[in-house]
PyMOL commands that place a pseudoatom at each C-alpha (Angstrom):
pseudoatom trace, name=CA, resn=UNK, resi=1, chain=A, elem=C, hetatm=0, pos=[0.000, 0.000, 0.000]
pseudoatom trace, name=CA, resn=UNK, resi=2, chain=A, elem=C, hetatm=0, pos=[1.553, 3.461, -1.033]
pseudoatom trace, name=CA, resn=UNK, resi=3, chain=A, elem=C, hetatm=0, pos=[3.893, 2.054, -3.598]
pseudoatom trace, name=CA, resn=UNK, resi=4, chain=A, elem=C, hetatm=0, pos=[3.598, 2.744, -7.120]
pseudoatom trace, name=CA, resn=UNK, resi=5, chain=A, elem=C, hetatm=0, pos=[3.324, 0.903, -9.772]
pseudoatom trace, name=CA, resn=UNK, resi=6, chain=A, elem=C, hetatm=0, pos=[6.991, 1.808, -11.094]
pseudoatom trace, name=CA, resn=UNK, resi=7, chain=A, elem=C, hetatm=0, pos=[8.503, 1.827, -7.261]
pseudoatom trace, name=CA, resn=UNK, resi=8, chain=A, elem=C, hetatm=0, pos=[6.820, -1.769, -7.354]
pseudoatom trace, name=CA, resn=UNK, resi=9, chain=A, elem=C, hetatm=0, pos=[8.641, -3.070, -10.720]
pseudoatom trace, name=CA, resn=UNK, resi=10, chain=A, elem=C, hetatm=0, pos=[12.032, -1.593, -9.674]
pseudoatom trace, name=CA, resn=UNK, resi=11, chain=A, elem=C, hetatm=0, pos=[11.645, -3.313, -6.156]
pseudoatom trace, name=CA, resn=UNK, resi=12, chain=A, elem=C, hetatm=0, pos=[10.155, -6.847, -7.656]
pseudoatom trace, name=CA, resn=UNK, resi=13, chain=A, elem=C, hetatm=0, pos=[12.967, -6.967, -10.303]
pseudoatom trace, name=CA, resn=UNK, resi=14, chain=A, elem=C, hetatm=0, pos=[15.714, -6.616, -7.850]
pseudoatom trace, name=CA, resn=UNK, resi=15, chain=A, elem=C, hetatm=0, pos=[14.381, -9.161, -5.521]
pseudoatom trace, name=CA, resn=UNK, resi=16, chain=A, elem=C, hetatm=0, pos=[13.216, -11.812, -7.450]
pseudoatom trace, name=CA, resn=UNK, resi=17, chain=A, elem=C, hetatm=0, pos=[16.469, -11.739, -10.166]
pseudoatom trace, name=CA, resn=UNK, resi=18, chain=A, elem=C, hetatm=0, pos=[19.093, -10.009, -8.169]
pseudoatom trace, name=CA, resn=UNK, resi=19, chain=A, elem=C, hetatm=0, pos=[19.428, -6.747, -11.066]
pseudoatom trace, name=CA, resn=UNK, resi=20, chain=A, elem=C, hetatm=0, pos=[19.567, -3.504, -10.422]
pseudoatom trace, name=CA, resn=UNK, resi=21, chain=A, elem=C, hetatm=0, pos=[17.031, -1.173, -12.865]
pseudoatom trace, name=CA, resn=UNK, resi=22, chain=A, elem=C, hetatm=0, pos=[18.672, 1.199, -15.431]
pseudoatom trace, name=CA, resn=UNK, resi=23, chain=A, elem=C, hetatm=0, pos=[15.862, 2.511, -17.162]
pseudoatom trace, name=CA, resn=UNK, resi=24, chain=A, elem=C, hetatm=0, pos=[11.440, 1.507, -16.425]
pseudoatom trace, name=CA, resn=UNK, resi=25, chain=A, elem=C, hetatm=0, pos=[9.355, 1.664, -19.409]
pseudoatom trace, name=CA, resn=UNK, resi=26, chain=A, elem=C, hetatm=0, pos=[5.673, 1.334, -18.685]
pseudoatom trace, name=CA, resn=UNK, resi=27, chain=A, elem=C, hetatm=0, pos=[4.152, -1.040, -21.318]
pseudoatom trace, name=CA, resn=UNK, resi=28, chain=A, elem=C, hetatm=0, pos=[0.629, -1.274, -20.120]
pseudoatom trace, name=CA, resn=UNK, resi=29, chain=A, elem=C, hetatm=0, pos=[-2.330, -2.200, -17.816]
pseudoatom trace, name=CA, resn=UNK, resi=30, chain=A, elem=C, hetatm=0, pos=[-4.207, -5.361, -18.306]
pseudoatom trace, name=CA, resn=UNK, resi=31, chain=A, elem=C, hetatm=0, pos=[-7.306, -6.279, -16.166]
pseudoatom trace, name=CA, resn=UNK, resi=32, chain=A, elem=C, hetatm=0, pos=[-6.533, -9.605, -14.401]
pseudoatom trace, name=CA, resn=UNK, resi=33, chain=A, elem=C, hetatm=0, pos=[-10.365, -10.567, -13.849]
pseudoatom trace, name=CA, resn=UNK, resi=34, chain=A, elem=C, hetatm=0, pos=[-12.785, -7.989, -15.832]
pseudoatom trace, name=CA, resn=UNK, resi=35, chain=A, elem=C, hetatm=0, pos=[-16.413, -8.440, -14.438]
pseudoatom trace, name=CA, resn=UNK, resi=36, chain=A, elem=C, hetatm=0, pos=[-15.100, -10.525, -11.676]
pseudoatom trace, name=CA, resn=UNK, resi=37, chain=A, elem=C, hetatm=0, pos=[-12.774, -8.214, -9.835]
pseudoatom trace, name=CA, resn=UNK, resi=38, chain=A, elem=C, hetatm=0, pos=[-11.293, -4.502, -10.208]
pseudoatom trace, name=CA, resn=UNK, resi=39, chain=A, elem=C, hetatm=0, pos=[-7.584, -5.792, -9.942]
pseudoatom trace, name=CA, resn=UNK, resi=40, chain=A, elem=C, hetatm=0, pos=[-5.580, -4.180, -12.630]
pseudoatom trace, name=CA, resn=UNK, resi=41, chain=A, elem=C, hetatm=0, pos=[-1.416, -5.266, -13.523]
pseudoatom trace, name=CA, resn=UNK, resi=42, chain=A, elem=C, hetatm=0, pos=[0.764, -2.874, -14.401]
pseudoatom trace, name=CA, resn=UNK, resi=43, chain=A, elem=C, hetatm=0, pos=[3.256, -4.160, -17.278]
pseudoatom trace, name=CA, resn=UNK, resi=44, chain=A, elem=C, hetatm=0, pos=[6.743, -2.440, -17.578]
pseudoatom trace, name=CA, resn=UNK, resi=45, chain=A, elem=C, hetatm=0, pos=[9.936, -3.103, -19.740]
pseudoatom trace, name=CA, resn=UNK, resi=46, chain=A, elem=C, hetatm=0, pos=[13.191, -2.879, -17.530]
pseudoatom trace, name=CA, resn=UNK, resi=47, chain=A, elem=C, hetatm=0, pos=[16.593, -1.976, -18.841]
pseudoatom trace, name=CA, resn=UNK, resi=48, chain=A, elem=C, hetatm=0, pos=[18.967, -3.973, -16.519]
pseudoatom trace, name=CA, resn=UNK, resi=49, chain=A, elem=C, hetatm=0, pos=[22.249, -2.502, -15.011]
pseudoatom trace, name=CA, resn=UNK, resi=50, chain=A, elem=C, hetatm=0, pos=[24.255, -4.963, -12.663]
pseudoatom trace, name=CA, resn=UNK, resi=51, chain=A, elem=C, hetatm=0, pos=[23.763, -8.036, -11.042]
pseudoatom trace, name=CA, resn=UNK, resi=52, chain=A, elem=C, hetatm=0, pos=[23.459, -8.411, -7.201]
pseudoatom trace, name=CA, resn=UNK, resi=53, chain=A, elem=C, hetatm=0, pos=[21.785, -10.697, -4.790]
pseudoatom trace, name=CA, resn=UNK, resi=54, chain=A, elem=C, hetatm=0, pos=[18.099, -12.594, -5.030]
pseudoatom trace, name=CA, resn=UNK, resi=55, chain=A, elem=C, hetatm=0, pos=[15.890, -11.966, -2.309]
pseudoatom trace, name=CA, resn=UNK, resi=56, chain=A, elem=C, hetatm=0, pos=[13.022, -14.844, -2.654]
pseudoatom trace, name=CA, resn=UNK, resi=57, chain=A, elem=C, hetatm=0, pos=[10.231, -13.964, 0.168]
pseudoatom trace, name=CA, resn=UNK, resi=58, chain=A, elem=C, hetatm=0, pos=[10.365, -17.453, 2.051]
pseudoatom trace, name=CA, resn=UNK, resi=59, chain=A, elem=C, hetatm=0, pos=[7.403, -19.221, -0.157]
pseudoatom trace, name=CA, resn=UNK, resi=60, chain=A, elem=C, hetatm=0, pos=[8.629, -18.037, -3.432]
pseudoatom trace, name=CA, resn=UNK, resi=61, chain=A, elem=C, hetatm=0, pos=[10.006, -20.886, -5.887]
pseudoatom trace, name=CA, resn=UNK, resi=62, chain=A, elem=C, hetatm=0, pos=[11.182, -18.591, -8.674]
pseudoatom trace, name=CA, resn=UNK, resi=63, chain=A, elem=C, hetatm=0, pos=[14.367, -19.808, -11.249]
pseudoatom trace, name=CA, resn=UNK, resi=64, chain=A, elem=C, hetatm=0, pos=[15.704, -16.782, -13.405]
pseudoatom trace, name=CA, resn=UNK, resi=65, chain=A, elem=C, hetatm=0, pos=[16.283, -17.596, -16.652]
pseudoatom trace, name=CA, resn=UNK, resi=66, chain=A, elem=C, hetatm=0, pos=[17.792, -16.061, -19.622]
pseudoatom trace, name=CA, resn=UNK, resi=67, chain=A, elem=C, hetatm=0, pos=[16.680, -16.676, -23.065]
pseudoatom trace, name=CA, resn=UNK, resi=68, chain=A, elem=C, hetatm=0, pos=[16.987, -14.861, -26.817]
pseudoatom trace, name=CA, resn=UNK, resi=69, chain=A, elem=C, hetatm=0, pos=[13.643, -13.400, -28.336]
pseudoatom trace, name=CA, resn=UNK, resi=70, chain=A, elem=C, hetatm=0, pos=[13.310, -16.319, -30.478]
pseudoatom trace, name=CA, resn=UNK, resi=71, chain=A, elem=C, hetatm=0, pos=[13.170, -18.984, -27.260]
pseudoatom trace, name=CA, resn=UNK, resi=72, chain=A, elem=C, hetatm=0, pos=[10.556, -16.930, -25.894]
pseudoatom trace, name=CA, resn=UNK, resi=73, chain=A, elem=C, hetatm=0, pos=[8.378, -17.088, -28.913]
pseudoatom trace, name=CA, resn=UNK, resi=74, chain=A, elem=C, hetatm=0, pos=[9.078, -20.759, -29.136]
pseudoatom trace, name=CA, resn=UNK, resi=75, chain=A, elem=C, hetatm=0, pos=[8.227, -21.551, -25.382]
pseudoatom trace, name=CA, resn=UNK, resi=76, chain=A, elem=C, hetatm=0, pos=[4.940, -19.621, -25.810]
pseudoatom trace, name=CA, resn=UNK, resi=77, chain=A, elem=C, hetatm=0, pos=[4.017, -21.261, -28.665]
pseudoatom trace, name=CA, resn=UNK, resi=78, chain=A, elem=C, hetatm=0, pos=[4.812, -24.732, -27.369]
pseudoatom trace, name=CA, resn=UNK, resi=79, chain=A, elem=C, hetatm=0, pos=[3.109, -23.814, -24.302]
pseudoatom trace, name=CA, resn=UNK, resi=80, chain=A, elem=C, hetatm=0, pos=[5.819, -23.831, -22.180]
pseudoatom trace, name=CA, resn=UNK, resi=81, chain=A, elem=C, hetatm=0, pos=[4.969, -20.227, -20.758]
pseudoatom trace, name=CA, resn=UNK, resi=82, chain=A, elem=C, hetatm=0, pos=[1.169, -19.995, -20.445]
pseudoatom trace, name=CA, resn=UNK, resi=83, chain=A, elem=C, hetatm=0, pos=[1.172, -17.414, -17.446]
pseudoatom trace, name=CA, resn=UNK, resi=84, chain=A, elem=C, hetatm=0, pos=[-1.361, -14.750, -19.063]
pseudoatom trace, name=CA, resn=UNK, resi=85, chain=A, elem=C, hetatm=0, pos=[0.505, -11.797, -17.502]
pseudoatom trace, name=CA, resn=UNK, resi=86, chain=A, elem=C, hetatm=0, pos=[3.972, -13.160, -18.808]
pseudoatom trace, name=CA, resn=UNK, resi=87, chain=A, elem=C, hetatm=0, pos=[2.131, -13.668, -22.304]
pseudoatom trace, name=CA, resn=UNK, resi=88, chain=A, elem=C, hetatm=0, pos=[0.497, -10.184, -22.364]
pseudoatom trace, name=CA, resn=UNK, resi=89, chain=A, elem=C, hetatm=0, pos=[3.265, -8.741, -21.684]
pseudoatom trace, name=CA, resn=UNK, resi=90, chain=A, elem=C, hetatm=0, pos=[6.022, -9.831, -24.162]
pseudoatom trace, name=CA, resn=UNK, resi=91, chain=A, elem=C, hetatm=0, pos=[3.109, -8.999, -27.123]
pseudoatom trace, name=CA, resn=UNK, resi=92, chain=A, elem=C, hetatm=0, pos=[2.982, -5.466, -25.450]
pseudoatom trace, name=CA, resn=UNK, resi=93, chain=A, elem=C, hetatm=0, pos=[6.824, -5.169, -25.443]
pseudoatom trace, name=CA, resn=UNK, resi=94, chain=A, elem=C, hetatm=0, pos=[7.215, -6.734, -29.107]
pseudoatom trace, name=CA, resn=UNK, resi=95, chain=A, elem=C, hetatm=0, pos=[4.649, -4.432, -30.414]
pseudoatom trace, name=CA, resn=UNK, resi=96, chain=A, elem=C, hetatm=0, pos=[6.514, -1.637, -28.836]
pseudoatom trace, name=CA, resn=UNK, resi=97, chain=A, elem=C, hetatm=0, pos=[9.562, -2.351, -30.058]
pseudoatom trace, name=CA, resn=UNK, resi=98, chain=A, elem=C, hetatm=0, pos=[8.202, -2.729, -33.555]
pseudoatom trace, name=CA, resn=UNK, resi=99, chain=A, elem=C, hetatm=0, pos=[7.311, 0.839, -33.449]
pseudoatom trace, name=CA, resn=UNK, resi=100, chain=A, elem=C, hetatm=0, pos=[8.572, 3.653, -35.661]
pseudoatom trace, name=CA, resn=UNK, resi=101, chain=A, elem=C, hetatm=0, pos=[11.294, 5.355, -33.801]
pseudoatom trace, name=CA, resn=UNK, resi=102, chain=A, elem=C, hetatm=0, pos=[12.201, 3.041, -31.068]
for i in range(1, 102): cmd.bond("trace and resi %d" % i, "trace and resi %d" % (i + 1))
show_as sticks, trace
zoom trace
């Protein structure tokens, strides 16, 4: 509670793979549960700077992995990553990319 969104990202990304954030770039909002709850995710797009230490919260079984574009269009399609946030948000981030002047 009295976090932002962007205060949030920075704080999850260091924790859960260890890097520091360069740069944020907000990609989106996406409604988790329209019609069933108000519950919104904010998506951003994280420039890394360096490495430090992971700090899981006690119940969290999370494995950082690092992968090329291509992989991650793979795994998706093969079902391999079926998490709708994770999903939602690399189409968000490739359609950004793909835009004129970035």
């Amino acid at each position: 509670p009295g976090e932002t969104p962007e205060a949030c990202a920075v704080r999850e990304t260091k924790e859960e793979t260890g890097y520091a954030t360069a740069s944020l770039e907000k990609l989106g909002v996406v409604a988790l549960a329209p019609g069933y709850s108000s519950e919104q995710l904010h998506l951003f797009y994280a420039k890394l700077a360096q490495a430090g230490e992971i700090c899981f919260d006690h119940d969290e079984h999370v494995q950082t992995v690092r992968v090329t574009e291509a992989q991650i269009d793979k795994m998706i399609t093969n079902n391999e990553i079926r998490d709708a946030k994770t999903v939602a948000a690399w189409h968000l981030w490739k359609a950004r990319k793909n835009e004129p002047g970035t």
